[in-house]
LUMTOR-402056 format. One line per field, with one value per residue (C-alpha): x, z, y; residue number from 1; residue in one letter. Coordinates in steps of 0.1 Angstrom, whole numbers, padded with zeros to 4 digits. Layout:
BEGIN
x <- (X  ...)
z <- (Z  ...)
y <- (Y  ...)
nr <- (NUM  ...)
rest <- (a  ...)
//
This chain:
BEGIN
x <- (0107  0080  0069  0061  0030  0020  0016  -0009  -0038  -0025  -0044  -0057  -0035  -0005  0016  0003  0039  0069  0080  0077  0108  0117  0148  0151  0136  0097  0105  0127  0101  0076  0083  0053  0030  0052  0051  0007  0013  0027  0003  -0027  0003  0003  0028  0054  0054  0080  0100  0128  0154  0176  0177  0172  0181  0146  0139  0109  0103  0082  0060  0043  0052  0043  0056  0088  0094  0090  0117  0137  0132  0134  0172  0166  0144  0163  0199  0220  0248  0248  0269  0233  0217  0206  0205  0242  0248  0233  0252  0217  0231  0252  0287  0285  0250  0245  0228  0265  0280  0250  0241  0270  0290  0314  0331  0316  0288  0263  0262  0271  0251  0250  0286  0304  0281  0273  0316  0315  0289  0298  0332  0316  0285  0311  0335  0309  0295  0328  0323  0318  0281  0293  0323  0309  0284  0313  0329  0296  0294  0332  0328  0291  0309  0333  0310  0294  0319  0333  0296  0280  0306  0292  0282  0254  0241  0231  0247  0237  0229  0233  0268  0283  0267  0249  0272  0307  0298  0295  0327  0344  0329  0338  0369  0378  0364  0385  0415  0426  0459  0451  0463  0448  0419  0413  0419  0390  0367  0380  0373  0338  0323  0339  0322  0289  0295  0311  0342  0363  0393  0372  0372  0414  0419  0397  0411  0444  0436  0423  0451  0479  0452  0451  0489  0494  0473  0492  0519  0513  0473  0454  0419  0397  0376  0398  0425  0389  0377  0416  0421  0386  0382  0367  0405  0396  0424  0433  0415  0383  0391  0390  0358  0337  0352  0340  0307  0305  0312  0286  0261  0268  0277  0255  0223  0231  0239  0202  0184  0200  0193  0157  0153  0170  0146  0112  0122  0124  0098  0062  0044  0064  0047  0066  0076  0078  0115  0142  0138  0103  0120  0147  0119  0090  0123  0127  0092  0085  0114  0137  0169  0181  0150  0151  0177  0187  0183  0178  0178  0157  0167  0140  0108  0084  0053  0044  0007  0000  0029  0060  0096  0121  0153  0176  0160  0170  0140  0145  0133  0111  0118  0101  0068  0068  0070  0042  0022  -0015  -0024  -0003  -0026  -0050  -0025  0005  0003  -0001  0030  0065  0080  0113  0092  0096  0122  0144  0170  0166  0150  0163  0198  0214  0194  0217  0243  0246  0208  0214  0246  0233  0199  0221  0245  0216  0198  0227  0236  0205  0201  0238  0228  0196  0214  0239  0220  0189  0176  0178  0151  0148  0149  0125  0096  0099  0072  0096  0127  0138  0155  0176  0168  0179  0160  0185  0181  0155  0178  0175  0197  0202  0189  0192  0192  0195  0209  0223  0258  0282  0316  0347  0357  0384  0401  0393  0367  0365  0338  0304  0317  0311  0342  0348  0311  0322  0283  0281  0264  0243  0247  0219  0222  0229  0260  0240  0235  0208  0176  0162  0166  0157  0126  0119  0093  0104  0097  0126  0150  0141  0142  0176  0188  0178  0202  0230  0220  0251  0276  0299  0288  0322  0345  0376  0399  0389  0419  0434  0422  0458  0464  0452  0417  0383  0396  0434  0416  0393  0422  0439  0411  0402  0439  0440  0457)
z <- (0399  0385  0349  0313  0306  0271  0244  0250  0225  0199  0213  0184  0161  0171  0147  0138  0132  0145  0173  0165  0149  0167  0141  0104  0089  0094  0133  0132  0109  0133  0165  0183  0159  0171  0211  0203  0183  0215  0240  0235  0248  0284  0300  0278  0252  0229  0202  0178  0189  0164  0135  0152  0185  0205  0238  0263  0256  0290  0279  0309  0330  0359  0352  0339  0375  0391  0368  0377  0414  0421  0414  0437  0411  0381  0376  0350  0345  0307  0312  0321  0288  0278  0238  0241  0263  0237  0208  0195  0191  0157  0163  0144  0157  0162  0197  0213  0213  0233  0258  0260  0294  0307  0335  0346  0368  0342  0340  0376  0405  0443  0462  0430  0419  0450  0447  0413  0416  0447  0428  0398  0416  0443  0414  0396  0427  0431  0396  0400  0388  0376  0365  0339  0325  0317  0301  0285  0273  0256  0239  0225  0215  0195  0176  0167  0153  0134  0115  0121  0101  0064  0036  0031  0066  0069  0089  0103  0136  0150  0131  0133  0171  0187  0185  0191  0221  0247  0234  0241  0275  0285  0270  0294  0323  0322  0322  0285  0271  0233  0219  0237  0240  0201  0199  0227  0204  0175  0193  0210  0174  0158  0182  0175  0136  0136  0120  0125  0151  0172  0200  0204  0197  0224  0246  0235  0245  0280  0289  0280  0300  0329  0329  0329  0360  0378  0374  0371  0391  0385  0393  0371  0369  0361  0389  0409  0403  0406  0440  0452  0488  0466  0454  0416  0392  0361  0341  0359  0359  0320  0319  0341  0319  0291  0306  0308  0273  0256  0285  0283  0252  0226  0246  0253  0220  0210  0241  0223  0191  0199  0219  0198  0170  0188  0203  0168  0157  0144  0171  0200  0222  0219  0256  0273  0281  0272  0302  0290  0261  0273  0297  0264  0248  0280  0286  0246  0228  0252  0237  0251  0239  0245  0267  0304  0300  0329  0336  0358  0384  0384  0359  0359  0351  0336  0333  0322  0304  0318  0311  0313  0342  0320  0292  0287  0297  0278  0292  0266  0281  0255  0253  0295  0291  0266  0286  0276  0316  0326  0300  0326  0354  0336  0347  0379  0378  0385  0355  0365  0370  0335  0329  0307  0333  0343  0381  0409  0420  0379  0378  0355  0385  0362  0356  0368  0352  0320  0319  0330  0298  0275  0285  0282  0251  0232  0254  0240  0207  0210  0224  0195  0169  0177  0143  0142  0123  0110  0075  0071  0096  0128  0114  0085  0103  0098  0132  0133  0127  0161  0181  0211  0209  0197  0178  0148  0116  0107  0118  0092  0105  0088  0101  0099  0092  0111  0108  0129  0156  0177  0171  0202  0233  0268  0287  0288  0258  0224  0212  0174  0173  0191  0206  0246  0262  0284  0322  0344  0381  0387  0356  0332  0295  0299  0280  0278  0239  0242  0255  0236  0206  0172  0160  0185  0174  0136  0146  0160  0125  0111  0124  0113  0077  0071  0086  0065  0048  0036  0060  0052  0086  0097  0118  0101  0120  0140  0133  0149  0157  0177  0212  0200  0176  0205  0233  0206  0204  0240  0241  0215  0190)
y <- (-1254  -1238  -1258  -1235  -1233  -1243  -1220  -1195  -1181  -1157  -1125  -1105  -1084  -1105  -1119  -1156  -1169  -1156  -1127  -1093  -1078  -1049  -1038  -1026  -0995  -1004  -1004  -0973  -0951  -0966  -0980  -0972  -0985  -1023  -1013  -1015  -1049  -1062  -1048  -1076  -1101  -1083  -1065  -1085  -1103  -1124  -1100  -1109  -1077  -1088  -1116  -1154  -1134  -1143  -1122  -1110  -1074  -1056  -1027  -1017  -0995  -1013  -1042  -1027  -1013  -1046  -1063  -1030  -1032  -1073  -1075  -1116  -1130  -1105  -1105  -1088  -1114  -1121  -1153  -1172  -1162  -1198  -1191  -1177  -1212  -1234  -1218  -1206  -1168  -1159  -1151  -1118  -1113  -1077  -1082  -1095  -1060  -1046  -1075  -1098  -1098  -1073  -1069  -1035  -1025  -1027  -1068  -1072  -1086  -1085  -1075  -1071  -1047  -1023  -1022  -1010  -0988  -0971  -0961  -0948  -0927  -0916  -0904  -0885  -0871  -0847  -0833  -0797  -0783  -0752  -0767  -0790  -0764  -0745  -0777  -0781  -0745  -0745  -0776  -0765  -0733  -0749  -0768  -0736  -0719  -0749  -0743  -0709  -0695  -0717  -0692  -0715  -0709  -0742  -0772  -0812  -0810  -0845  -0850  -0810  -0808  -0836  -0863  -0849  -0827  -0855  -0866  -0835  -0835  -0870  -0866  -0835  -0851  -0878  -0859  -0868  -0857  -0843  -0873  -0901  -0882  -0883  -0921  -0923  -0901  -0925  -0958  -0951  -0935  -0963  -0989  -0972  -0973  -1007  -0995  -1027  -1022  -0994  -1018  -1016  -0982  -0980  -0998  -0992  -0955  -0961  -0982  -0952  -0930  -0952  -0958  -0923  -0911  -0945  -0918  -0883  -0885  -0853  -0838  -0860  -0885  -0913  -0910  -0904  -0939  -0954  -0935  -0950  -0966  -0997  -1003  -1011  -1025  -1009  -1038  -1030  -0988  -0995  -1010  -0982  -0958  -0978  -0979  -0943  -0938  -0962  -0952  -0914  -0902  -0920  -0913  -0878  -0871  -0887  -0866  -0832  -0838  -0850  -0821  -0794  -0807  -0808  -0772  -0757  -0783  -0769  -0777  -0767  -0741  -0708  -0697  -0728  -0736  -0759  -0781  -0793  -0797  -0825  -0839  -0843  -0861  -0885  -0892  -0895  -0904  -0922  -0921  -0956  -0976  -1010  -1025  -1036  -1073  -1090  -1130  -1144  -1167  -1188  -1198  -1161  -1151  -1119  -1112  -1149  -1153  -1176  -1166  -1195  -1191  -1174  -1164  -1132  -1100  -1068  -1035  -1010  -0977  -0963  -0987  -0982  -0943  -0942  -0967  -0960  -0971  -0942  -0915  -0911  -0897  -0890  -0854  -0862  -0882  -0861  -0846  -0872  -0906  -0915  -0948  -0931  -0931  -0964  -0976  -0999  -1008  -0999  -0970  -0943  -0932  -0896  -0891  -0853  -0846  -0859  -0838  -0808  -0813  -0818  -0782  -0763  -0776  -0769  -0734  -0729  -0737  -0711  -0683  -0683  -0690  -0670  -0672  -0715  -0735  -0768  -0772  -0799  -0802  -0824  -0851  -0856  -0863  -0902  -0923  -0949  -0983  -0996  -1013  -0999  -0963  -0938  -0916  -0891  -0900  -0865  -0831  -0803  -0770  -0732  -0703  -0667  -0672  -0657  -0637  -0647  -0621  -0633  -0665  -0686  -0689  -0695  -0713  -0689  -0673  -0676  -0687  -0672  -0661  -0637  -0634  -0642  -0671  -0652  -0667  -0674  -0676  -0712  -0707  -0723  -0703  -0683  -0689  -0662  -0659  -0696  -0691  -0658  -0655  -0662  -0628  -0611  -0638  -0633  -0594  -0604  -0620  -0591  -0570  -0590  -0591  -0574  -0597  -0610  -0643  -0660  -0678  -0651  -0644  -0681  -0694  -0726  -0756  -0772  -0807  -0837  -0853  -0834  -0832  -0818  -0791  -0782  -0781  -0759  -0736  -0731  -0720  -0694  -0715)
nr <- (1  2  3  4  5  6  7  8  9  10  11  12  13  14  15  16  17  18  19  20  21  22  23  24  25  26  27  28  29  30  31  32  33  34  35  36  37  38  39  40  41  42  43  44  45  46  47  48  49  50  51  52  53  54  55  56  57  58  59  60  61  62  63  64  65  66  67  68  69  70  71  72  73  74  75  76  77  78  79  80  81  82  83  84  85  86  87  88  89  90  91  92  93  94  95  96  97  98  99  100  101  102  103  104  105  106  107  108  109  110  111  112  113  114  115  116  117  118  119  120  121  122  123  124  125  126  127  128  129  130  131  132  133  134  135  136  137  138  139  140  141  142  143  144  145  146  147  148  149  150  151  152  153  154  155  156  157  158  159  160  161  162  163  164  165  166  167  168  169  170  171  172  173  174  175  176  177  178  179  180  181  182  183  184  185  186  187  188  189  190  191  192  193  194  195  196  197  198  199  200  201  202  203  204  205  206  207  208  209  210  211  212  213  214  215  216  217  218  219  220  221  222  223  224  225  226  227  228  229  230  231  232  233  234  235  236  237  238  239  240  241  242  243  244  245  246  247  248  249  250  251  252  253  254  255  256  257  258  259  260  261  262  263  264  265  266  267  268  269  270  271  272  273  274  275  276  277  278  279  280  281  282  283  284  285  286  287  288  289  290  291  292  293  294  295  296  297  298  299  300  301  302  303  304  305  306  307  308  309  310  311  312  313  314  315  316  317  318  319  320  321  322  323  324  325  326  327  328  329  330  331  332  333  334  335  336  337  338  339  340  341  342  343  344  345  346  347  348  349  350  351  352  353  354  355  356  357  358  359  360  361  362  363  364  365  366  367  368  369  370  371  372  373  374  375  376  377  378  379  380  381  382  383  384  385  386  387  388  389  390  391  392  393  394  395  396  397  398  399  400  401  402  403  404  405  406  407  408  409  410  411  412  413  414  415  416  417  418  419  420  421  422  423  424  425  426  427  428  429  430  431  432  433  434  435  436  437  438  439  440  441  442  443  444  445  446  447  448  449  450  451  452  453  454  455  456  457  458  459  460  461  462  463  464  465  466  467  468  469  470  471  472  473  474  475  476  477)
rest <- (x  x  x  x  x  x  x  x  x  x  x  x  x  x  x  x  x  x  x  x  x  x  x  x  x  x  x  x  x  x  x  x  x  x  x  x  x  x  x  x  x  x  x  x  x  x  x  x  x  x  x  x  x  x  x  x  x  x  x  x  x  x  x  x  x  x  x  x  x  x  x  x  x  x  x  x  x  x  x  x  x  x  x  x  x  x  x  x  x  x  x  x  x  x  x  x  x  x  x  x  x  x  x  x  x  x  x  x  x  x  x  x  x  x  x  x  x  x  x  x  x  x  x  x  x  x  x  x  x  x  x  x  x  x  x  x  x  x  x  x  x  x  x  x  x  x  x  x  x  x  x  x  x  x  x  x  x  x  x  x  x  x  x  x  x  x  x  x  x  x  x  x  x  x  x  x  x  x  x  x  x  x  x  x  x  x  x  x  x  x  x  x  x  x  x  x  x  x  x  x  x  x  x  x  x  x  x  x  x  x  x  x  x  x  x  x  x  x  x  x  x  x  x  x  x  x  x  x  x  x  x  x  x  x  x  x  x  x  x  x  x  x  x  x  x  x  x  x  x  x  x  x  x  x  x  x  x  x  x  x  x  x  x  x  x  x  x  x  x  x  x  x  x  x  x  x  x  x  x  x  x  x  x  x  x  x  x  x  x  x  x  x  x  x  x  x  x  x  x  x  x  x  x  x  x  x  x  x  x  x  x  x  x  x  x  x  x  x  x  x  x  x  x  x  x  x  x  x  x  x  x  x  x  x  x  x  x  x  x  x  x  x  x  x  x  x  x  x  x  x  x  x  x  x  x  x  x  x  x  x  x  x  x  x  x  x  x  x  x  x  x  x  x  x  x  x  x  x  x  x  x  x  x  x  x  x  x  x  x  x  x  x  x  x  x  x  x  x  x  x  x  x  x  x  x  x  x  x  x  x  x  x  x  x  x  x  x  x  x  x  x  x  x  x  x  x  x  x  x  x  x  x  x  x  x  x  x  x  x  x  x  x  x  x  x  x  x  x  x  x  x  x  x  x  x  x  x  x  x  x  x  x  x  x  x  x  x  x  x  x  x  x  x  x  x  x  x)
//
């Protein structure tokens, strides 16, 4: 076996003493600013990703693609991590919930997880295109009208919009009863808050869920992956739905509300569309950040530098997409060969599903609110202090408010706005108004000036949690 080297030379503007902390609020306000202080160590160099939790961090491209693509020498089996062995990780460290094992795809190696896998991309591969822009569509329509309708004409994006509309779509997609599919919305935003007993009312949940398709199966995705050729049991059903949860909704939620704000942002170029929107956001500001640790199976080196077997190899998406070697051809480069999505054999199995979802959700938002803008400019907008994602903390918007017309909606249309998502070919929401100037959508608002501003006629919302107030509305109720 291959022996360490010893210690290499400090290369210039590197920390003297101690890795790089790549948490807290100076990474979050300036995370790039740390992906440059690692550069001088190579491709990769030693970071702390959370407190006395020690890791490689890769932040070239090149070599990020290589760790990606060599699953032999890289594994993804958590159960080797040698400071996790050794006792050497806090028990309440915040790194366990993100890379400790789990029985699902993501931490799975070889057989085990080309069986996985092959259930969950076979079971996504039946969902409907047209079907789940529609689902898209409703829920973002909802979300609207729970806000559009504020005398203040004024609402928080990420919390109002961003955040619960992949929930509502998972949620449908799975094939969720009203009830179980609010303790699902409960237990995954409780997860990502770390609201203590998130992770049973979670589970809790998707057990009900599972036992229920065992004996009334229907066209979703959950009796999808229990039906599967690959003969999954309900233990390991649970955690692929878990998987697509965390892996779904968090970073989708991040990729609209990054994209929503750099579309109304100062500097975006009027006319360009929403699509170069959600790409800048994946190529920029990849919402999953720093993650994918991989193990390797024997003693490394990375540009010089040696990485122990089984010390554990973190990914930077976001240092890799903002390579400086790539500035010089980047344009050359396909608008989809950025890493936000992953590369290799655990490559995002939903890559296209999730980009569609994230366009017509900010197009939805656009063609409803044509008079949208961000109450504080883009530049001043504060992220998260995660080292995980690349997501904004808040996203105030202002708006036109709106009068309610008719008391529920249907997919494509605007629900109690009463305004219609305009179409496009393909079934999407149209974005046209999206991608028109500012002056026709503030010559739009104008003609509503006298719409009434109060929330008078407003339906009283029907009991329950987010997924039984929206199943409620989409029925009329």
């Amino acid at each position: 076996m291959q022996q360490p080297r010893e210690p290499q030379e400090i290369p210039p503007g590197c920390p003297a003493h101690g890795n790089v902390r790549m948490y807290g609020p100076s990474f979050g306000a300036d995370p790039d600013s740390h992906y440059a202080q690692l550069r001088p160590y190579g491709p990769s160099a030693p970071v702390e990703i959370a407190p006395d939790v020690q890791a490689e961090l890769v932040t070239s491209y090149d070599a990020a693609l290589y760790v990606l693509q060599n699953p032999a020498s890289f594994v993804r089996d958590s159960r080797r991590w040698n400071a996790l062995n050794e006792g050497r990780v806090p028990a309440d460290s915040p790194a366990l919930p993100m890379m400790g094992y789990r029985p699902n795809a993501l931490f799975s190696d070889g057989a085990a997880h080309a069986r996985l896998r092959r259930a969950v991309t076979d079971s996504l591969a039946t969902v409907n295109e047209h079907q789940l822009i529609r689902q898209t569509q409703q829920s973002a329509n909802y979300l609207i009208s729970q806000f559009s309708t504020d005398i203040r004409g004024q609402a928080e994006l990420m919390a109002e919009y961003a955040q619960p509309l992949p929930l509502l779509v998972f949620s449908d997609l799975f094939g969720c009863p009203p009830e179980i599919g609010d303790r699902v919305i409960a237990g995954i935003s409780g997860i990502f808050e770390g609201t203590p007993g998130a992770d049973e009312i979670l589970g809790g949940a998707l057990t009900e869920l599972i036992a229920l398709k065992r004996r009334r199966p229907t066209d979703d995705l959950t009796t999808r992956l229990m039906e599967h050729s690959s003969q999954l049991s309900d233990e390991e059903v649970l955690h692929q739905l878990v998987t697509l949860l965390s892996g779904g909704t968090a970073p989708l939620a991040a990729a609209i509300g990054t994209s929503s704000a750099l579309y109304l942002g100062e500097d975006w170029q009027v006319g360009l569309p929403v699509e170069d929107a959600v790409s800048q956001t994946l190529w920029n500001y990849a919402p999953i950040a720093n993650y994918a640790a991989h193990y390797p199976t024997h003693d490394v080196e990375l540009g010089g530098r040696v990485i122990r077997t089984n010390d554990p190899i973190l990914i930077s998406f976001a240092a890799a997409n903002t390579d400086p070697k790539l500035t010089e051809h980047r344009e050359q480069l396909s608008a989809k060969a950025h890493l936000a999505f992953g590369a290799g054999p655990h490559a995002c199995p939903a890559k296209d599903p999730a980009f569609m979802i994230a366009v017509t959700a900010v197009e939805t938002l656009l063609n409803q609110l044509l008079d949208v803008e961000l109450r504080v400019p883009f530049k001043a907008l504060t992220w998260a202090p995660s080292p995980w994602s690349r997501t904004l903390v808040t996203l105030p918007i202002r708006f036109t408010p709106r009068a309610v017309t008719q008391a529920a909606g249907s997919a494509g249309s605007a629900g109690t706005n009463g305004v219609a998502g305009a179409a496009g070919p393909n079934g999407a929401a149209g974005s046209s108004a999206a991608q028109a100037p500012r002056q026709q959508a503030a010559a739009s608002s104008s003609s509503r000036a006298g719409t009434s501003r109060t929330n008078a006629g407003f339906a009283p919302q029907p009991k329950g949690g987010l997924f039984s107030r929206f199943l409620a509305w989409t029925r009329g109720e």
